[in-house]
C-alpha beads as a LAMMPS data file, in Angstrom:
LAMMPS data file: protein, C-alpha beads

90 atoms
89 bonds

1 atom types
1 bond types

-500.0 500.0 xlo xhi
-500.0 500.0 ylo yhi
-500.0 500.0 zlo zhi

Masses

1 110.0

Atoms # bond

1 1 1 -267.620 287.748 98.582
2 1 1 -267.955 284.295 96.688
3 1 1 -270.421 281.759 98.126
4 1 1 -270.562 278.302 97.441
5 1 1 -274.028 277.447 96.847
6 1 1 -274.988 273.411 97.453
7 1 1 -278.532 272.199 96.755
8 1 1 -280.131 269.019 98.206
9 1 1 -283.542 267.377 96.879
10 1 1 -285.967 266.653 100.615
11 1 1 -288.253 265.047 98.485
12 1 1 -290.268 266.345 94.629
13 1 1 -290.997 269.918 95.577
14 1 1 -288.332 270.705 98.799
15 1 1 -285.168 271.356 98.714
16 1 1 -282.541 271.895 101.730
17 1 1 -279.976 274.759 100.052
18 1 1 -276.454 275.991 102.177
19 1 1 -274.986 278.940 101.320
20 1 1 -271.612 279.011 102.592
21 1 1 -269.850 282.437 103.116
22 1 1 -268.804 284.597 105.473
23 1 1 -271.521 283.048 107.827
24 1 1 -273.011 279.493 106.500
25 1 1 -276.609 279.443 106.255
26 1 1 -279.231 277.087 105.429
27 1 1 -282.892 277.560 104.403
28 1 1 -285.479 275.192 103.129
29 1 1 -287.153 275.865 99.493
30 1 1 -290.590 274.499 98.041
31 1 1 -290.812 274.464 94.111
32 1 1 -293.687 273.593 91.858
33 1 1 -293.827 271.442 89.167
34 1 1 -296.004 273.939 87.012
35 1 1 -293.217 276.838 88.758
36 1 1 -290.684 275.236 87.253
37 1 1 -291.744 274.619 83.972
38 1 1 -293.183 278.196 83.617
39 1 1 -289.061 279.112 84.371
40 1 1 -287.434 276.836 82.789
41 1 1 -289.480 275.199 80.028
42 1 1 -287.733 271.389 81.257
43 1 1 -284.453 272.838 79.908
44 1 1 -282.678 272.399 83.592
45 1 1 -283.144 270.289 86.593
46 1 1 -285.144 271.501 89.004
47 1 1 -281.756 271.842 91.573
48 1 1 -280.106 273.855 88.502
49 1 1 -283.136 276.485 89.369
50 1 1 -282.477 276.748 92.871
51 1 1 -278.804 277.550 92.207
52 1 1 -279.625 279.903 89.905
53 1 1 -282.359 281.375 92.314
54 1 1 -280.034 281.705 95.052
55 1 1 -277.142 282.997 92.509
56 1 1 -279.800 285.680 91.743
57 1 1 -280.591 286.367 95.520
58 1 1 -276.464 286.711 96.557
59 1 1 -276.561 289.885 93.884
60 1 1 -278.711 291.563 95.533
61 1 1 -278.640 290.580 99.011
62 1 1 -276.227 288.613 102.068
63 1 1 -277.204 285.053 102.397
64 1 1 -278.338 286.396 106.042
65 1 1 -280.953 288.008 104.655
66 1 1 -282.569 285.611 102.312
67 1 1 -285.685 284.088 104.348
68 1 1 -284.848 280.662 106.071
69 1 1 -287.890 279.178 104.000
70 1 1 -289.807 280.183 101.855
71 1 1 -291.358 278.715 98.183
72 1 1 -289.349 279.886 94.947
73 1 1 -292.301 282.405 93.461
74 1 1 -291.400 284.447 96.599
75 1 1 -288.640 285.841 95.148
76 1 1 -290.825 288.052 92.613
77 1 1 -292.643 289.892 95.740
78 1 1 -289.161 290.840 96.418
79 1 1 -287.493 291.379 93.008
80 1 1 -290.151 292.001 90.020
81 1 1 -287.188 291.259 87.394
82 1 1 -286.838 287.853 89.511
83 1 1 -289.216 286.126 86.867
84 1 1 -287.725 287.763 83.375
85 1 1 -284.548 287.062 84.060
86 1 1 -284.747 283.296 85.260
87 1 1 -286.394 282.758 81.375
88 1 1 -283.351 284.022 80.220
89 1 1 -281.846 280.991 81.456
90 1 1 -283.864 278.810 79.468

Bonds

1 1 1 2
2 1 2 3
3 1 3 4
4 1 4 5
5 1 5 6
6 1 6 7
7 1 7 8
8 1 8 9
9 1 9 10
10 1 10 11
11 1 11 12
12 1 12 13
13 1 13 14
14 1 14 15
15 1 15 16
16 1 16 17
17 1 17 18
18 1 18 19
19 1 19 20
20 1 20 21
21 1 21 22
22 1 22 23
23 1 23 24
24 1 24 25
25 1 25 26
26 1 26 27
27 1 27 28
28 1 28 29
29 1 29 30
30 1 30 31
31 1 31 32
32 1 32 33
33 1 33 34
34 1 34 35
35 1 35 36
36 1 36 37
37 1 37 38
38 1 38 39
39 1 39 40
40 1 40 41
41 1 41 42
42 1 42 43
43 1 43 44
44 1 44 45
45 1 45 46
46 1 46 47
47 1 47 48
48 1 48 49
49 1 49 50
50 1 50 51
51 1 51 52
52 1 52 53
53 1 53 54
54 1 54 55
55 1 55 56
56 1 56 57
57 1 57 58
58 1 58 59
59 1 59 60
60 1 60 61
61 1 61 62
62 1 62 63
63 1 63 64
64 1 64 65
65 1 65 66
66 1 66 67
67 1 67 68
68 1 68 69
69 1 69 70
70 1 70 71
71 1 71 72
72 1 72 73
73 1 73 74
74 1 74 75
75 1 75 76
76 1 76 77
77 1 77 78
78 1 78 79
79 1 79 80
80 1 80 81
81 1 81 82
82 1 82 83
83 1 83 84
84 1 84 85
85 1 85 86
86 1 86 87
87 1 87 88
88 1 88 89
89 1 89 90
C-alpha cells in the first residue's frame, strides 16, 4: 500500500504529520535540534527527517500503529537500526 506522507512545522521542535492510506491518520512529532543534527549533520530540513522517519516506520509497520505522538528518538526503542540507517541519509 502507498501512503502519502505530508509534514507540517507547529512551531521549532513539533511537527503535525498525516499519513494518508487505507485509513488517514495523524500524529504529532517533537524533534531536537541536537536530534537532528546527530541524524542528519544539517544536510536536510528538519521536515525532510520526519518524512524519512515516517517512510522508515510504513516498512515496518501500518500507519495505525505508529503512536499518535511521540518525539523522533522513540523510534530506536522500537527499531535499533532506526538510528544507522537515518545517517545513511546524510
Amino acid at each position: 500500500m502507498k501512503h502519502t506522507i505530508a509534514v507540517k512545522p507547529i512551531d521549532e521542535t513539533t511537527f503535525e504529520v498525516t499519513v494518508n492510506g487505507r485509513v488517514t491518520t495523524t500524529h504529532i512529532v517533537t524533534l531536537s535540534g541536537d536530534y537532528y543534527q546527530k541524524l542528519t549533520g544539517g544536510k536536510h530540513t528538519p521536515g525532510e527527517l520526519i518524512k524519512k522517519s515516517f517512510e522508515f516506520l510504513l516498512e515496518r509497520e501500518p500507519n495505525t500503529s505508529i503512536l499518535r505522538s511521540f518525539g523522533l528518538p522513540v523510534i530506536g526503542r522500537y527499531f535499533p537500526e532506526y538510528e544507522r540507517v537515518m545517517k545513511l541519509f546524510k
